[in-house]
N, C-alpha and C positions, 0 to 999 in steps of 0.2 A: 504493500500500500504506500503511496505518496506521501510525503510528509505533509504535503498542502492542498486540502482539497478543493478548496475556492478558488477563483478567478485563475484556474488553468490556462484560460487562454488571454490573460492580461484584457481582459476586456475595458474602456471604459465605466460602462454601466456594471451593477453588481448585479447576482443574482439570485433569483428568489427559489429557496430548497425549500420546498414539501415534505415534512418530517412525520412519518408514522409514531405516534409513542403509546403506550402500553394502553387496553383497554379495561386493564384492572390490575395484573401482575407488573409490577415495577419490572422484573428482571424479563419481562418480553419485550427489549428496546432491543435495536443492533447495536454494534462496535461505531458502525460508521454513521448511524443519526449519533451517537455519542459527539462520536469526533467532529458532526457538522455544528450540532448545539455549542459545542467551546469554541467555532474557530467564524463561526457568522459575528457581525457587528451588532445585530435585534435580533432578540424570537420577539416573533407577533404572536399571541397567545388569543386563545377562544374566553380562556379565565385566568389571567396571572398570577393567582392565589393555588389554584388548581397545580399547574405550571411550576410554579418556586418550587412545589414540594418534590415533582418529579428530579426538578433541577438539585434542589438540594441534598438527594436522595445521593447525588451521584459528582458531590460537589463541582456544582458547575456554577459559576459565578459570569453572569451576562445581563446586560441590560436588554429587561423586557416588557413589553406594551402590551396594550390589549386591542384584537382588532375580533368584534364579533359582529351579530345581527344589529344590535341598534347604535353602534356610532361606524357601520361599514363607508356611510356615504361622506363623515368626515374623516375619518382614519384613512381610507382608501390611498385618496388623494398626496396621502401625508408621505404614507408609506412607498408610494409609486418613485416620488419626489427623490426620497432617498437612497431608490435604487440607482436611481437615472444620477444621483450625485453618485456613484460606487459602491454603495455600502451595499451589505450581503447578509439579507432576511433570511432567519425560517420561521417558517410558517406550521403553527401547529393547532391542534384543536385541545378539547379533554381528554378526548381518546379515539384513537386510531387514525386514519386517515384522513388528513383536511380538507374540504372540501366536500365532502360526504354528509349532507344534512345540516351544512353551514355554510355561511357567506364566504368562505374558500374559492369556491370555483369562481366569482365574482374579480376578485384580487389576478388571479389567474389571466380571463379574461384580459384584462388590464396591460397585464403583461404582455400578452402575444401582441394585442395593440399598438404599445410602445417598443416591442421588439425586444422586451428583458427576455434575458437566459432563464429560465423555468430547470429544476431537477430536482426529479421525485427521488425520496429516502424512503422504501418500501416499509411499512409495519404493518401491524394484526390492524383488522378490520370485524367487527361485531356480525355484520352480518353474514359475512363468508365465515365465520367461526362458529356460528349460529347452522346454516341451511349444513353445514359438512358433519354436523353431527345431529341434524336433525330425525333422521333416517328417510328424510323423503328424495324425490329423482334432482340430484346436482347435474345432469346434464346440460340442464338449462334453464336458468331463473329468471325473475324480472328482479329488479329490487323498488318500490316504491315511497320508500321514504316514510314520512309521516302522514297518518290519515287526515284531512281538513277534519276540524271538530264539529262540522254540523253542517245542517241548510245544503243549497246546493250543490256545493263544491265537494261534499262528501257524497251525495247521491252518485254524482258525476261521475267519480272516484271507482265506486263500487260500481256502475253499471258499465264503465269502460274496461274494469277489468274481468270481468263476469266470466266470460267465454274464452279468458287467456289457460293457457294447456298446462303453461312452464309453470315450474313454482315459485311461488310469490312470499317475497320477505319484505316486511314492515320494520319500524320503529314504533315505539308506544310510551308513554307515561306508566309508572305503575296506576293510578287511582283511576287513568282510564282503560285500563284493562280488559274489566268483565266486558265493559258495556262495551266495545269495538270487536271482544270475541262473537260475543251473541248478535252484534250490525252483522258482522262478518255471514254466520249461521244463517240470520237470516236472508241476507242479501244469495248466499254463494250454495247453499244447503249445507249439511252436517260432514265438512270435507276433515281429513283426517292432518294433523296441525303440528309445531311442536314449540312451545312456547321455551326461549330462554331467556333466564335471569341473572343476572349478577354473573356475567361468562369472563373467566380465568380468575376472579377473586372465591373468596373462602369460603362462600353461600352459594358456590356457584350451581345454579337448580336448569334442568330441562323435565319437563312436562310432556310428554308423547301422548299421541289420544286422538278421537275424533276431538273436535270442538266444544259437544258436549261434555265429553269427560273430562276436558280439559278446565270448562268453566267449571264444571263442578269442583275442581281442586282446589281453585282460584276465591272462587264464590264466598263472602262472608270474611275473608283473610283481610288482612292491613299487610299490604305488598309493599314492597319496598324494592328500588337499584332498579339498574338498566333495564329496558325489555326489548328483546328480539320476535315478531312473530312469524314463525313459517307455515306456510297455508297450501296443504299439494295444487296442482293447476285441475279447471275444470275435465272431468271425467267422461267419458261418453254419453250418457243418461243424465249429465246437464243438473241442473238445480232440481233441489228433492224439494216436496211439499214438508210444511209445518203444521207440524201435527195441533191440534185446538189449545193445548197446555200449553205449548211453544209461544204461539202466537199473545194468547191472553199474557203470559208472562211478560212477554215484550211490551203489550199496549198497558200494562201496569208500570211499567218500567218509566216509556215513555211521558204518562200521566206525573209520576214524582217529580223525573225532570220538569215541569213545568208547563207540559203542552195540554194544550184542551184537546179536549174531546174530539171534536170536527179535524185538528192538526193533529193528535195520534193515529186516526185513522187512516190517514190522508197520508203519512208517513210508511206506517204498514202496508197498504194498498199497494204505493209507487215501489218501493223494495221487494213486494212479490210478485209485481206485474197483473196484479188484478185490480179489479175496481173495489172501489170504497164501501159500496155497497154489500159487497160479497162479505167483506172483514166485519162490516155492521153486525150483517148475519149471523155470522160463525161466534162474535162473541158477545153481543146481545142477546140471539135468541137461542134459548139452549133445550 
């Protein structure tokens, strides 16, 4: 290995490394994001507090910023500025791969623009550590990020991915959990899932199951740490009917959250592709 890993090619501009760092075990970092962390001018951090402790873990003494979702539009800027003077970024998130569920690819972006040197420093990634020990088909996945939390953009979500084959990995909150398992259930049918939690730290939990079984495990807990969901892709025989339990449990669900009457139905109906009226029936009239 080179004694110097930056600015090999004497550029004037510096250049912005993409640093993988652990997604719960400290000691899953490389040799060589080590050696790029001490020899850049900034890390741009997702959380600096997050950040010091990895750094401190592994004495590493650097000045570092914070570049996330809500100061990206004036950090951006700042940070672009300072490559284009020479200096040599890396960019990291909380964990794993930047740009993955954060304003990363933005900064990125930016760069090709202005024509900065971009290189990636490979690490663990959640969801690929998630779908590989899932036990469902790795051949070919989509990954989807995070679910919108409501209204259309989640309808949207679910009915665009309805009829996709590959398997499908999410990110999730813990507290929102059940209730995206059981969107899912109902939007997708009772497809076979594997929820992970807390993946390479000391709780580190996977869940295998239909959907159902799975919210069963789930159900009533105070969850806590990361969550991975993996959801196999649609099956030949398509979206399975919900059975009268299923349903009412959902439109009580929906009811807590805050919807009326006329908007839980109306909810129901459009996620199972029937009419309003039909859902009236099944759990009004018994």
């Amino acid at each position: 290995m080179e004694k110097r890993l930056i600015n090999v090619e004497h550029n004037v501009k510096g250049t912005l490394f993409l640093v993988g760092t652990p997604i719960g075990n400290l000691k899953d970092i490389t040799l060589r994001a080590l050696d790029t962390l001490k020899e850049v001018d900034i890390i741009a951090a997702e959380d600096t507090r997050h950040t010091q402790k990895l750094l401190n873990h592994y004495s590493i003494q650097k000045s570092v910023t914070s570049y996330y979702e809500h100061n990206k539009l004036s950090k951006g800027p700042v940070l672009i500025d300072k490559l284009c003077q020479g200096k040599n970024i890396a960019l990291v998130s909380d964990a794993g791969m930047p740009g993955i569920s954060d304003p990363g690819y933005e900064l990125v972006k930016e760069c090709v623009k202005q024509q900065i040197t971009i290189t990636v420093i490979p690490g663990p990634s959640a969801l690929i550590t998630g779908v590989v020990a899932s036990g469902l088909d790795c051949s070919g996945f989509v990954f989807a990020g995070f679910f919108p939390r409501q209204g259309k953009d989640r309808k949207k979500t679910f009915d665009s991915l309805e009829r996709e084959r590959r398997t499908l990995i999410f990110y999730e909150s813990p507290h929102r959990l059940c209730q995206t398992l059981l969107d899912i259930k109902v939007a997708w049918g009772d497809r076979q899932c594997c929820v992970a939690r807390e993946l390479t730290k000391v709780f580190e939990e996977y869940q295998r199951g239909t959907l159902s079984e799975v919210i069963a495990k789930f159900e009533g807990k105070k969850i806590k740490g990361e969550i991975t969901i993996i959801v196999e892709g649609m099956r030949e025989e398509g979206k399975k009917e919900m059975s009268l339990e299923e349903i009412q449990k959902y439109y009580a669900m929906l009811l807590k959250k805050g919807f009326s009457t006329k908007d839980a139905l109306k909810e129901i109906a459009q996620m199972m592709g029937i009419s309003k009226r039909e859902i009236y029936n099944k759990i009004m009239i018994k």
